[in-house]
C-alpha positions as CSV (number, residue, x, y, z in Angstrom):
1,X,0.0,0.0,0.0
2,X,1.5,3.6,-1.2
3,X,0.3,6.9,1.0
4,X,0.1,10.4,-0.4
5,X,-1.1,12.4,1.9
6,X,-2.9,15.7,0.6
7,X,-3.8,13.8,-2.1
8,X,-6.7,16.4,-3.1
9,X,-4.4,19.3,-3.7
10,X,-3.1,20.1,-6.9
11,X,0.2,18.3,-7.1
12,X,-1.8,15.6,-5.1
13,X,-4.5,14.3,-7.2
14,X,-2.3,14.7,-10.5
15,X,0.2,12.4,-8.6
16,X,-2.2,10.0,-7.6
17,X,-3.3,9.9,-11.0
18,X,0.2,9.5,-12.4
19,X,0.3,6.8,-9.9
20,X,-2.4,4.7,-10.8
21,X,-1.3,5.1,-14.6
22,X,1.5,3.2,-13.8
23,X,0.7,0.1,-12.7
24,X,0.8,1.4,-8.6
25,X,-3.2,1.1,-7.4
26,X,-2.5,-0.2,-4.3
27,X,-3.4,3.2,-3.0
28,X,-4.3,5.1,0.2
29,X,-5.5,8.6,-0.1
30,X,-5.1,11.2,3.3
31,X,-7.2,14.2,3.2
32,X,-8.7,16.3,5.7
33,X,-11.7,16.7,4.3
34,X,-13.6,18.0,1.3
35,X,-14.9,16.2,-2.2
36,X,-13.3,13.7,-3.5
37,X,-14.5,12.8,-6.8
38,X,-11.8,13.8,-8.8
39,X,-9.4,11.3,-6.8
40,X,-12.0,8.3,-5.9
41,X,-11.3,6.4,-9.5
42,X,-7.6,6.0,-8.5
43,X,-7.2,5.0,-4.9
44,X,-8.6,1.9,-2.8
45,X,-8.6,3.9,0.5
46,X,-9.5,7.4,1.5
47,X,-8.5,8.1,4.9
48,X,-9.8,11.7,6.9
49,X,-7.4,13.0,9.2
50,X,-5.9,16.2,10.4
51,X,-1.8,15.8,9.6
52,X,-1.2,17.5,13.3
53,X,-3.2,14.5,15.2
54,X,0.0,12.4,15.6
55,X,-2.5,9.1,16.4
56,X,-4.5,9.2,13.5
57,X,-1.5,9.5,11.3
58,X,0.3,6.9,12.7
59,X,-3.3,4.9,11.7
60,X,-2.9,6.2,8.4
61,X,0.4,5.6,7.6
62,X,0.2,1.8,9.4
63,X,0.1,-1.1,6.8
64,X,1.7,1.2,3.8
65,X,5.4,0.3,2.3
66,X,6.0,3.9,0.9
67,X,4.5,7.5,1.9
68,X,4.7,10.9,-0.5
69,X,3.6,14.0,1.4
70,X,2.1,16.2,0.2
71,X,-0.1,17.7,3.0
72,X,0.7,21.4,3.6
73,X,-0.1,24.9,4.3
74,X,0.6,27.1,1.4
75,X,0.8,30.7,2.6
76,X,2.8,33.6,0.9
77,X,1.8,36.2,3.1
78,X,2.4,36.8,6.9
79,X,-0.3,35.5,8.6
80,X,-1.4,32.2,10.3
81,X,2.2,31.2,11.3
82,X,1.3,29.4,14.2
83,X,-1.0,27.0,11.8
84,X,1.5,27.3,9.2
85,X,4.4,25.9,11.8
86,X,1.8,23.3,13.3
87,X,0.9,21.6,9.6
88,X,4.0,22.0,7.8
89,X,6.3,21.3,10.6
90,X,4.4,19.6,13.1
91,X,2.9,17.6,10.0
92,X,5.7,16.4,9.0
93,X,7.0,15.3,12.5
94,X,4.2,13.2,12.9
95,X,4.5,11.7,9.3
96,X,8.6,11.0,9.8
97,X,7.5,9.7,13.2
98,X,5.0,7.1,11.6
99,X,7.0,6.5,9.1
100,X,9.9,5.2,11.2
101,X,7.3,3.5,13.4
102,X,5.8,1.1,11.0
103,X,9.3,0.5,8.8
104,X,8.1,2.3,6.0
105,X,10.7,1.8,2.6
106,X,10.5,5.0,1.6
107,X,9.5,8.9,2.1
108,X,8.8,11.2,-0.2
109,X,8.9,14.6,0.6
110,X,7.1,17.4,-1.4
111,X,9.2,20.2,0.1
112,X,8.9,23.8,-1.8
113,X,11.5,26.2,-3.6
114,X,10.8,28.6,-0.8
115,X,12.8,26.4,1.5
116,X,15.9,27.5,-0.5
117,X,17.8,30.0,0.0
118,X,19.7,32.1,-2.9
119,X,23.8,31.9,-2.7
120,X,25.4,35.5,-2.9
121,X,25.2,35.4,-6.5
122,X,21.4,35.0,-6.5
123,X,21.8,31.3,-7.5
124,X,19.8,28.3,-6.0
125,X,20.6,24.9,-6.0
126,X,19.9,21.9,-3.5
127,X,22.3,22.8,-0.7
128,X,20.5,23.7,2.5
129,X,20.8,26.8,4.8
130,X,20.0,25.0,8.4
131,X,20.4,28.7,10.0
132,X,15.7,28.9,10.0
133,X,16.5,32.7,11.6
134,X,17.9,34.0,7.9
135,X,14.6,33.1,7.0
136,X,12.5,36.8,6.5
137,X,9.4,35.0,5.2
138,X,7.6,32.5,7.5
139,X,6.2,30.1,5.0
140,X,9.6,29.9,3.5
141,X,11.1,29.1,7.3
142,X,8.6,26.4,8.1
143,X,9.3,24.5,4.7
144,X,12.7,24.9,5.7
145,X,12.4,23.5,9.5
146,X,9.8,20.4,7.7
147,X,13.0,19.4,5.2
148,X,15.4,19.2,7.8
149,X,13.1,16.8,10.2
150,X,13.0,14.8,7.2
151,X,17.2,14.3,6.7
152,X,17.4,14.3,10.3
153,X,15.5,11.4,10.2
154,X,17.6,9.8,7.5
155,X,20.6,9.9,10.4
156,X,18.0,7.6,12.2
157,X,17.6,4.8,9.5
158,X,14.7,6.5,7.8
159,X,15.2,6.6,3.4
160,X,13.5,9.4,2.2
161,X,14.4,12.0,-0.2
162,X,12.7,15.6,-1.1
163,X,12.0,17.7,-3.5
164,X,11.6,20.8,-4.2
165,X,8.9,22.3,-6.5
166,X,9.4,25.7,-7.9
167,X,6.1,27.7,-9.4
168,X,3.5,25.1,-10.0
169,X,1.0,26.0,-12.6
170,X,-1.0,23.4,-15.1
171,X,-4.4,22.1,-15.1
172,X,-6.6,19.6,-12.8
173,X,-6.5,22.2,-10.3
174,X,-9.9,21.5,-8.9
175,X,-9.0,23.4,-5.4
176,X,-7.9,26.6,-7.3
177,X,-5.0,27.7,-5.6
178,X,-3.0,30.4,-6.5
179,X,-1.9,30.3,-9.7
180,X,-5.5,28.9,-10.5
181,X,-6.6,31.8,-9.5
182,X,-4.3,33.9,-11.9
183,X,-5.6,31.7,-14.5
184,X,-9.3,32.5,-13.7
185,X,-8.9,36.3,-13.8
186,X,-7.7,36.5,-17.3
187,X,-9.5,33.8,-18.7
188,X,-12.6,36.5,-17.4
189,X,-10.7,39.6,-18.3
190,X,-10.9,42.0,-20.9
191,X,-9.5,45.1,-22.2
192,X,-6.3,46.8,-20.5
193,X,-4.3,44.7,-18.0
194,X,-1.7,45.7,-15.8
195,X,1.6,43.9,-15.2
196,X,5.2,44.3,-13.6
197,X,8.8,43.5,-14.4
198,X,8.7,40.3,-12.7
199,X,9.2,36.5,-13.9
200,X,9.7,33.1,-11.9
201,X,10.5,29.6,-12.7
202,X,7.3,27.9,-13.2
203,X,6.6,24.1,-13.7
204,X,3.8,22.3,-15.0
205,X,1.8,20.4,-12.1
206,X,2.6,17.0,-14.4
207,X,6.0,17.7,-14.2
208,X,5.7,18.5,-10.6
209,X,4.3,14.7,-10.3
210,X,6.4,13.2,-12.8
211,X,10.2,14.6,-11.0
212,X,8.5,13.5,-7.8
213,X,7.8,9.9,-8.9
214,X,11.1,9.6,-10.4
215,X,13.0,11.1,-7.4
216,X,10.9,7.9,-5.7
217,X,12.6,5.4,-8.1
218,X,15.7,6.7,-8.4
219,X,16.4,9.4,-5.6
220,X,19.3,8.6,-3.1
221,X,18.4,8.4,0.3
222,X,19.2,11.9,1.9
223,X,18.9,13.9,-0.9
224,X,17.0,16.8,-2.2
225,X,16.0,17.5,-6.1
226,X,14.8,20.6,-7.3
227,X,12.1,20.4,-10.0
228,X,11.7,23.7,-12.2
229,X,10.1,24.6,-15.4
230,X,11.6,27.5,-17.1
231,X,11.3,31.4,-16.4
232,X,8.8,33.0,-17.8
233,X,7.8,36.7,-16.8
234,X,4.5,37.8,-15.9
235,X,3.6,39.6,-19.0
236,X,4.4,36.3,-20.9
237,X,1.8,34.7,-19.1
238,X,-1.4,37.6,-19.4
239,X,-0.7,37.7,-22.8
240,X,-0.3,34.3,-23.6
241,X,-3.7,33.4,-21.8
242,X,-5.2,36.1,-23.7
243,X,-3.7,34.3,-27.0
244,X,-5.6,31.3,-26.0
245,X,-8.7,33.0,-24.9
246,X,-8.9,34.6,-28.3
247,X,-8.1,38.3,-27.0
248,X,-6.1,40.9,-27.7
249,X,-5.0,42.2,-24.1
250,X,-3.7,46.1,-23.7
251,X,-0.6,45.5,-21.4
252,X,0.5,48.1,-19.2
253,X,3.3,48.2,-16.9
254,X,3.1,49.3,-13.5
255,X,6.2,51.1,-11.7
256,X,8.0,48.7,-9.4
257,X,7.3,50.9,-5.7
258,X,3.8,51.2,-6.8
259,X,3.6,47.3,-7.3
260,X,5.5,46.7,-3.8
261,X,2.8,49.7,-2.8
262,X,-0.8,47.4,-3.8
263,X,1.0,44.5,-3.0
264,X,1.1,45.3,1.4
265,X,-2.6,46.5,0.6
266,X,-4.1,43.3,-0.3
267,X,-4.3,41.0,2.4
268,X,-7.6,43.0,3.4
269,X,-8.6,43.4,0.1
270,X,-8.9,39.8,-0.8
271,X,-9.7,38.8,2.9
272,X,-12.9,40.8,2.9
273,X,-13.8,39.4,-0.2
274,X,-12.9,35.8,0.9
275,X,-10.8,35.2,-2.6
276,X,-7.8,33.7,-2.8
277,X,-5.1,36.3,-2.9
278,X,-3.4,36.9,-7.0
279,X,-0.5,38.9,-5.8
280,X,1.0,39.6,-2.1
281,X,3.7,41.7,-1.0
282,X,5.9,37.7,-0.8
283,X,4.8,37.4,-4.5
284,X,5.9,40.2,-5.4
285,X,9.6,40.3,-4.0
286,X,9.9,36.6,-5.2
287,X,9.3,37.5,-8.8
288,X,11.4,40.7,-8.4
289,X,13.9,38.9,-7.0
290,X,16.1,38.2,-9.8
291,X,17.4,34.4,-8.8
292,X,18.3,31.3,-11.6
293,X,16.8,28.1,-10.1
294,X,19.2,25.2,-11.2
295,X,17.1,22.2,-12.2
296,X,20.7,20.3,-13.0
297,X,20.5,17.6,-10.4
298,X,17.1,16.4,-11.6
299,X,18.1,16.5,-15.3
300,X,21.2,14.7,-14.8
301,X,20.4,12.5,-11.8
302,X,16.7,11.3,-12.6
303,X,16.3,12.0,-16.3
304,X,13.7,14.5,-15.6
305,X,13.0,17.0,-18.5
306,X,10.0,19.0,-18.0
307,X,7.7,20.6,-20.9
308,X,7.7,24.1,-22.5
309,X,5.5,26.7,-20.3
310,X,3.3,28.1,-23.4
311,X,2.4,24.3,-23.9
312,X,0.9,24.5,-20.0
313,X,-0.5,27.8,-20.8
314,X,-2.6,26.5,-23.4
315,X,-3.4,23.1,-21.5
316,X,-4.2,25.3,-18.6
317,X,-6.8,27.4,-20.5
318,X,-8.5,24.4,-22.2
319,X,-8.6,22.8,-18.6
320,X,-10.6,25.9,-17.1
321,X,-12.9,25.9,-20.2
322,X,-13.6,22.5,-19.9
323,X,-14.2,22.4,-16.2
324,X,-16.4,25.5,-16.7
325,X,-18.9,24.5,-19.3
326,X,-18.9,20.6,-16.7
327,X,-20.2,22.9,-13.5
């Protein structure tokens, strides 16, 4: 029996998919609650649990040979931390702690980009800062203090390896997370749009599930893989989801300060509303932040190669248009 907890997130139900595909349907789904129809087809179990109820993970993770998790708190901005800390540190205590319990083979770890920190010449590869204070932004420090339970644990006889996802984007996002949300806007939008002088690395959720399922194959125990895309900048994006959209967007740029300025303003924005935030201030800096992800150690060491970004883009759009005219 194979675990992947958080199995209805994005990465989550594309893995478990990916999975199944393979031959692996032996398969034990943990969520913490919500529909499930979009995973049901795949697994044989579907277990409801909170990650921070150390009994009921332990229950979860009993009987299984291999566990990916996947169960976190995504959070760019500053609030929540002590929930952030208790799911995607204390989470992943209790997982490490299970796993070791009931002699699982292996751990997969679905850690985050924002674990990592950039070297003094703005590069990022696999090697860890264990100092958590140089961490400025909390979710980025509690990813960081989660991946080092993990190799600690590999001191004490646990194999497991991570990775380390950078922008995930693609389609079968039925939870609509960020980038989702991104999507949604200009797939509804018209007429001018405003963007800034930002880009990221982003990966296609597929990808995301395909480095991680090789990295569970073929990963040393210990180690950490990153799993990028390719940099693309914002603009890119708007206008190439107008492209598929069938519009002709009016792109405007927006002066960096005044960027940096809407970006403190909308936590209260999008709080009142209840929508799930497009841009924060922890967005912003990260796509202003001029850094070159190295996706080297995957390429070389698993034989992962991930697909172009305007191919996600327009798999992305068709997705959204699909799952629209379904509702």
């Amino acid at each position: 029996m194979i675990l992947v907890t958080g199995a209805r997130g994005h990465i989550g139900n594309v893995l478990v998919k990916l999975l199944y595909e393979k031959g692996h349907t032996d398969l034990r789904a943990m969520i913490q609650g919500g529909s499930t129809d979009h995973i049901e087809r795949y697994v044989k179990e579907i277990v409801r649990c909170d990650i921070r109820d150390k009994e009921a993970v332990s229950e979860a993770v009993r009987g299984c040979s291999d566990v990916f998790h996947l169960a976190a708190l995504i959070n760019l901005s500053s609030r929540n931390k002590q929930r952030l800390h208790d799911i995607n540190v204390g989470g992943v205590e209790n997982i490490v702690s299970a796993c070791l319990e009931h002699g699982v083979k292996r751990l997969v770890h679905v850690s985050s980009i924002h674990a990592l920190s950039p070297s003094p010449d703005r590069r990022v590869d696999e090697a860890i800062d264990k100092n958590i204070g140089h961490r400025g932004d909390e979710y980025g420090r509690t990813k960081l203090e989660g991946t080092l339970k993990v190799l600690a644990a590999c001191e004490e006889g646990l194999d497991a390896v991570v990775v380390f996802p950078t922008g995930v984007i693609g389609p079968d996002d039925y939870r609509s997370s960020m980038a989702g949300a991104m999507f949604n806007k200009y797939i509804k939008a018209r007429g001018f749009q405003f963007y800034f002088d930002g880009q990221y690395d982003f990966v296609d959720v597929r990808d995301v599930a395909d480095g991680t399922f090789r990295a569970w194959q073929q990963g040393e125990k210990g180690e950490g893989y990153i799993i990028t895309g390719e940099p693309y900048s914002i603009r890119n994006i708007i206008y190439q989801i107008g492209q598929c959209c069938g519009k002709e967007f009016r792109l405007l740029r927006v002066p960096t300060p005044l960027v940096k300025l809407f970006a403190r303003m909308t936590p209260l924005y999008y709080a009142l509303l209840r929508k799930t935030p497009v841009i924060t201030k922890e967005t912003v800096d990260v796509m202003l932040s001029g850094v070159k992800i190295s996706g080297e150690k995957a390429r070389n060491m698993l034989g992962f190669s991930p697909r172009p970004v305007t191919e996600t883009i327009i798999d992305t759009v068709e997705w959204y248009k699909e799952a629209k005219k379904a509702r």
